[in-house]
C-alpha positions in Angstrom: 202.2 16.7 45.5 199.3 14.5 45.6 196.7 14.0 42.5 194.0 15.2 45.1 196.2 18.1 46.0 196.8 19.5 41.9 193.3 19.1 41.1 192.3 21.1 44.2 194.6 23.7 42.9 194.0 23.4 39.4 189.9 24.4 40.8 190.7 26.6 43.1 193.2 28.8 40.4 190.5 28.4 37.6 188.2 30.7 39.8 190.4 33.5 40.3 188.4 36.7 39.9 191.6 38.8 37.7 189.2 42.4 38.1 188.1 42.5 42.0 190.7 43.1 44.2 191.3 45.5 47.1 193.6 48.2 47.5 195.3 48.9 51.2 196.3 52.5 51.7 198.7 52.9 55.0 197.0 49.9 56.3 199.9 49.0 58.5 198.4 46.6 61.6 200.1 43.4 60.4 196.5 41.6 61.9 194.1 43.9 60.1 196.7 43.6 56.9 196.3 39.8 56.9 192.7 39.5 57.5 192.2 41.4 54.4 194.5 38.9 52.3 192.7 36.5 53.9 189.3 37.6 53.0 190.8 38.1 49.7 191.9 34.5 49.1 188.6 33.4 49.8 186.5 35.1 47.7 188.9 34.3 45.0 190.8 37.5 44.1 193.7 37.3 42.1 195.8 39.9 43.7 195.8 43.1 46.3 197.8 46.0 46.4 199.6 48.1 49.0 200.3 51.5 49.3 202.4 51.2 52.4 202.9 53.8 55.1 205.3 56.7 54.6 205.9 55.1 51.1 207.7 51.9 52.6 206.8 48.5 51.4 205.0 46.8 53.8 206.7 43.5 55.1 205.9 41.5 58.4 206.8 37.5 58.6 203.4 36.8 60.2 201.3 39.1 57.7 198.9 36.5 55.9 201.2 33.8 56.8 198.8 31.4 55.5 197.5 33.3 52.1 200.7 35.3 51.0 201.4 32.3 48.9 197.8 32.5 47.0 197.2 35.6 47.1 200.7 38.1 45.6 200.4 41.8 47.2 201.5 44.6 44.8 203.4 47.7 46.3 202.9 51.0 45.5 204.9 54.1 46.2 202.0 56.5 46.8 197.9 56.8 45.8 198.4 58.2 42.6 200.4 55.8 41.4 198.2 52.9 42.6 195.1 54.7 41.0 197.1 55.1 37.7 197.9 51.5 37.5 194.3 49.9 38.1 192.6 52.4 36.0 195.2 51.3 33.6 193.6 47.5 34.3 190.6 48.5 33.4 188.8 48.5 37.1 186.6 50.9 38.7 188.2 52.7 42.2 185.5 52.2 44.8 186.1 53.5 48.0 184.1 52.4 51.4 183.6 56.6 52.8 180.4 57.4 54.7 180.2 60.7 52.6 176.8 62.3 50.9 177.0 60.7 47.1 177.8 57.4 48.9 175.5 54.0 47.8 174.7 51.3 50.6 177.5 48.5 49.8 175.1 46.1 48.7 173.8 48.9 46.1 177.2 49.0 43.9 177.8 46.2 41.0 180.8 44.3 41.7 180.8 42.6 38.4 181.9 45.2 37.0 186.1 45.3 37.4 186.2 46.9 40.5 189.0 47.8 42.6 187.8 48.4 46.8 190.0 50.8 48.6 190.4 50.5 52.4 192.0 53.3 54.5 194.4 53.3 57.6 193.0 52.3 60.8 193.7 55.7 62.4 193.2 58.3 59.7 190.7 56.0 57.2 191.3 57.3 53.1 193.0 59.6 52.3 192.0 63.4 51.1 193.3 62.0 47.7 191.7 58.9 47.4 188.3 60.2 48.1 188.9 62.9 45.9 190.2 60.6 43.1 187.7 57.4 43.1 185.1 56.6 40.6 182.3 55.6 43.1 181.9 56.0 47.3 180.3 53.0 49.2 179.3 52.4 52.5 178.4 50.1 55.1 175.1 51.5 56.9 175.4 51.6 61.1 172.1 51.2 62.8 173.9 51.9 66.8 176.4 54.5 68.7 179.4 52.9 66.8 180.5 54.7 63.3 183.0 52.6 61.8 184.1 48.7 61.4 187.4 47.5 61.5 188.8 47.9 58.6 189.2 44.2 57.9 186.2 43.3 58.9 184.5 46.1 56.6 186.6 45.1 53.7 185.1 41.0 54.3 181.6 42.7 54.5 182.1 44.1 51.0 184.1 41.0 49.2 181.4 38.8 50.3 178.6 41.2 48.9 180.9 40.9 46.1 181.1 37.2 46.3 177.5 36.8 46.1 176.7 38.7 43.3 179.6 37.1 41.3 178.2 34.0 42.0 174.6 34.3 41.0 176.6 35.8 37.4 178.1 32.6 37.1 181.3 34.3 37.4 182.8 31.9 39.4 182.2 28.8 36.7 184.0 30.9 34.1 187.4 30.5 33.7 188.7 33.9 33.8 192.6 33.8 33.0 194.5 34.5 30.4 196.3 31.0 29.4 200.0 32.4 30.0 199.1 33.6 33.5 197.4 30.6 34.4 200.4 28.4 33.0 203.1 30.5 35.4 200.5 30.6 38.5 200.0 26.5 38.2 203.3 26.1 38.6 204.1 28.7 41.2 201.6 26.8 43.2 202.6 23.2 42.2 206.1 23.6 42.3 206.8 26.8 44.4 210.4 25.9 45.1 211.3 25.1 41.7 209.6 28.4 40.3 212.1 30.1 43.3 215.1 28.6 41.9 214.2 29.5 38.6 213.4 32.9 39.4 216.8 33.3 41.2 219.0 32.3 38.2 216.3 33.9 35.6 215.6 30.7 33.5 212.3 29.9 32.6 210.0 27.5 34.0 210.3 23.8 32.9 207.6 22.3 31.0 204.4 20.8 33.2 201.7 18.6 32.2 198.6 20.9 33.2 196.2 17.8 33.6 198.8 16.1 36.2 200.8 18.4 37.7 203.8 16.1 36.0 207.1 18.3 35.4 207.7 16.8 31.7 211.5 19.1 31.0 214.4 19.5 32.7 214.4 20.6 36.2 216.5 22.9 37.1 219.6 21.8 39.9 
């Protein structure tokens, strides 16, 4: 690990967004499932979440082979417990549904802790989720076509989202709580180390935060 390399990471952690983050129900094309994690990483989201089809995590080697390390995907067993959990977090459920009470994208306030729920590529949200979220969005169509890919709706949105967060100044406050930000600086920095101290359940060794220097014991 380079000096170059820690600060980058030390920068690029320090803008994690910890309340905008996506939700993928049955979204189960591995492509369309790492674009979205991809799009994710790169507006700075902390996290996404999963509720996988039929209710089984979804797992692929090639999914976001490239972002899975930046960005941790959270699995739920169905809708309603995903919905319970980020209300819980404090976000609002916005889902992208071209239905009557639904604002052009660009209208909605994604300062605000928001939570943006995609749908499958086949069936798009379910009954549930439409019925269940706080506020509808959607992306207005000008020709024949009704719909965008999912992933590339859901990069349409965080970048909507990106811009506004960035004329807040969002992005120049450092929005982590000082534990998490501890764990995830060494996750990056030392991501084999953090495995091997995962697997035997010990905590992490000590780390200089301005060098990326391991300053306890390292586990062997």
């Amino acid at each position: 690990m380079t000096p170059e390399r820690f600060q980058k990471l030390r920068q690029i952690l320090r803008r994690r967004q910890p309340d905008l983050t996506v939700l993928m129900e049955d979204v189960h094309k591995p492509r369309n499932f790492a674009a979205i994690i991809r799009s994710c990483d790169a507006v700075a989201c902390l996290t996404t979440h999963a509720v996988a089809p039929e209710g089984i995590p979804f797992h692929h080697p090639k999914a976001a082979a490239g972002s899975r390390r930046w960005v941790k995907t959270k699995n739920h067993p169905d809708t309603k417990s995903a919905f319970d959990f980020l209300h819980e977090q404090g976000h609002t459920i916005v889902v992208a549904h071209p239905c009557e009470t639904a604002t052009d994208f660009r209208d909605y306030d994604y300062t605000k802790p928001t939570a943006l729920v995609m749908g499958s590529e086949l069936r798009g949200l379910s009954d549930e989720a439409i019925a269940n979220a706080d506020q509808a969005i959607v992306i207005p169509m000008q020709g024949m076509v009704q719909s965008l890919n999912v992933s590339v709706s859901a990069a349409l949105i965080l970048y909507e989202a990106e811009r506004q967060r960035k004329n807040a100044g969002m992005y120049e406050q450092f929005r982590l709580e000082n534990d998490l930000y501890t764990k995830m600086l060494f996750e990056w920095t030392w991501p084999k180390i953090a495995h091997l101290c995962r697997m035997r359940k010990i905590d992490y060794p000590e780390m200089d935060l301005e060098t990326g220097e391991i300053t306890g014991e390292v586990p062997r």
